[in-house]
N, C-alpha and C positions, 0 to 999 in steps of 0.2 A: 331276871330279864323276862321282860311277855313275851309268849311264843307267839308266831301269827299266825291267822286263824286263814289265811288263804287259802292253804294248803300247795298242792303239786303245779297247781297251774299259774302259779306263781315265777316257775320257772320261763316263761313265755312273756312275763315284763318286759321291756326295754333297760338294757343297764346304761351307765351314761354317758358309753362313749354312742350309742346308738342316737339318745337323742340329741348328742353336740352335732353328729352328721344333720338330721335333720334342720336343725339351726343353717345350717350352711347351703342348705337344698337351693341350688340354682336355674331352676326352671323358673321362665319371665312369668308363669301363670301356672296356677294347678290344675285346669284342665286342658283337654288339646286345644291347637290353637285356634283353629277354626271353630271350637264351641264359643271361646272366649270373644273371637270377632265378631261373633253374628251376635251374644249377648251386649258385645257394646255396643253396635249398631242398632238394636231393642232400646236401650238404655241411652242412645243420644238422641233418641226421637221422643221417647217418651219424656227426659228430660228437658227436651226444648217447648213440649208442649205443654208441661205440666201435668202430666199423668201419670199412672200407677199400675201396677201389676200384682195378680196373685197366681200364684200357680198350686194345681194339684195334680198327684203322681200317683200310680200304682206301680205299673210293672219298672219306671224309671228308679222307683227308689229316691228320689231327692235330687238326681241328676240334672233337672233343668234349674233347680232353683241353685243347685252347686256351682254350675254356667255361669247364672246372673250375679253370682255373690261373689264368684272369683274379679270382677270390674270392681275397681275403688269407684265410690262411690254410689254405691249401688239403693246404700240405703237408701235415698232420695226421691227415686221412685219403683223399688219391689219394698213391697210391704208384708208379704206373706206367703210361705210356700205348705203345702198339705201331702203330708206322705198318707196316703190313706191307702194302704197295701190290703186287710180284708175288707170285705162286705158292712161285717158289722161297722168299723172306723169310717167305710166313705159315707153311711146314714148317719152317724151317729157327729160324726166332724162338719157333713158337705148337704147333709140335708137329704144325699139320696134317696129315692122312696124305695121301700121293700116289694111294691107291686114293680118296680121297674129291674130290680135286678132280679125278679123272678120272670118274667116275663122275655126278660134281652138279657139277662146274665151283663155280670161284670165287664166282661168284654164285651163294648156296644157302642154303638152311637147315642142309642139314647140316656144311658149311663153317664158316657163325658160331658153330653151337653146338662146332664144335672150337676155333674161335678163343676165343670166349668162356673154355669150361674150359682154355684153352689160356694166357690172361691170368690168368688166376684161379690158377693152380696155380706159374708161374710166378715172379708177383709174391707169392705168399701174401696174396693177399687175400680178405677178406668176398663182393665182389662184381666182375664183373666186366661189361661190356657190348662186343658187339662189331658192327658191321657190313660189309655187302662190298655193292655194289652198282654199277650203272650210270650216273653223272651226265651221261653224253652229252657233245658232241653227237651222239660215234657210239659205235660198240662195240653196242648194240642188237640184239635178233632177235625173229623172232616170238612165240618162246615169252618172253623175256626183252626187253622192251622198256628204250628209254633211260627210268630214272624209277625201272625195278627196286631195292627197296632189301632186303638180307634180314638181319634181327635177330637178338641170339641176347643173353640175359641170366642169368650163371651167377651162384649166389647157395645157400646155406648148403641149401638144398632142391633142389636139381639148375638142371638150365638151359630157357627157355624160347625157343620162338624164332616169326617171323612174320618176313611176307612183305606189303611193301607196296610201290604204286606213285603216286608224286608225278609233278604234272606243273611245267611251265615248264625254264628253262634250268638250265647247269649246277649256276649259284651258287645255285637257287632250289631243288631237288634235292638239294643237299648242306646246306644250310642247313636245311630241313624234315626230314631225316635227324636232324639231332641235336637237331633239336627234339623229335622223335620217340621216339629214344634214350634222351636224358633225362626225358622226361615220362614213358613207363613205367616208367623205373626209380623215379623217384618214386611212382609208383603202388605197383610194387611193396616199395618200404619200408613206405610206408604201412599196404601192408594186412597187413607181417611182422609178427609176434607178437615183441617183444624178447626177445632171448637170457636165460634162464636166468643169474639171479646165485648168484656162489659160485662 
């Protein structure tokens, strides 16, 4: 019999009564619900109008694009999500310039709005949203405190961007981010004027 080559941390598997539980998981959505309703309200706008989305993440981790992907049917109109957690990954994925994260550091405005047009141009899409931020517990300064979160949202009329600071821990920081993320981009549908038929 071949032994496996796993080793100890093999003991940390799921055996399978663990994953019958998960088969049975009854939560109507995998994230909370209020991520899930502002992402379909993103996604019934964008799919009345015919448009797209790409998102890019640092301190979220994946989280806004987890939002838009827990809605069936999502594939329709999100097209591409970018975890681009270092420096190197948001140049190298998102186009961002190396004079610009030396100059404004990761955490920036002018950072997301490269990432932003940087997802947007990328994926070919309509619209894109991006953030870079500090979730703590450390990484923090004075000028940039843990809570820093900086926005940037490219879309058919150029890109916008802000600078907000949440407070609580990490998960509460990262969570209020894409609360954040997506509630303006829904604003900013709202207040678009639809595209030109023909």
């Amino acid at each position: 019999m071949q032994q496996s080559r796993i080793g100890p941390a093999n003991e940390a598997l799921p055996d399978e009564e663990t994953l019958d539980d998960a088969q049975t998981y009854d939560a109507v959505h995998d994230v909370p619900p209020l991520l899930y309703d502002l992402a379909a309200r993103v996604g019934r706008l964008l799919g009345e109008r015919g448009e797209t989305l790409a998102t890019a993440e640092s301190c979220t981790g994946g989280l806004i694009a987890a939002a838009i992907t827990s809605v069936a049917g999502s594939s329709a109109w999100f097209e591409a999500g970018f975890v681009t957690y270092a420096n190197r990954a948001k140049t190298a994925l998102l186009g961002v310039l190396p004079e610009t994260l030396a100059a404004h550091g990761a955490v920036s405005e002018a950072t997301a709005c490269e990432m932003a047009n940087g997802a947007r141009t990328r994926a070919a899409t309509t619209w894109a949203v991006a953030v870079s931020g500090i979730a703590g517990p450390s990484g923090g300064t004075a000028q940039k405190p843990v809570g820093t979160v900086c926005f940037a949202w490219a879309g058919p009329n150029g890109v916008t961007a802000t600078t907000r600071h949440f407070r609580g821990n990490r998960a509460a920081v990262r969570i209020q981010t894409v609360i954040w993320a997506l509630a303006t981009l829904l604003e900013m549908l709202a207040r678009s004027a639809r595209p030109p038929e023909g």
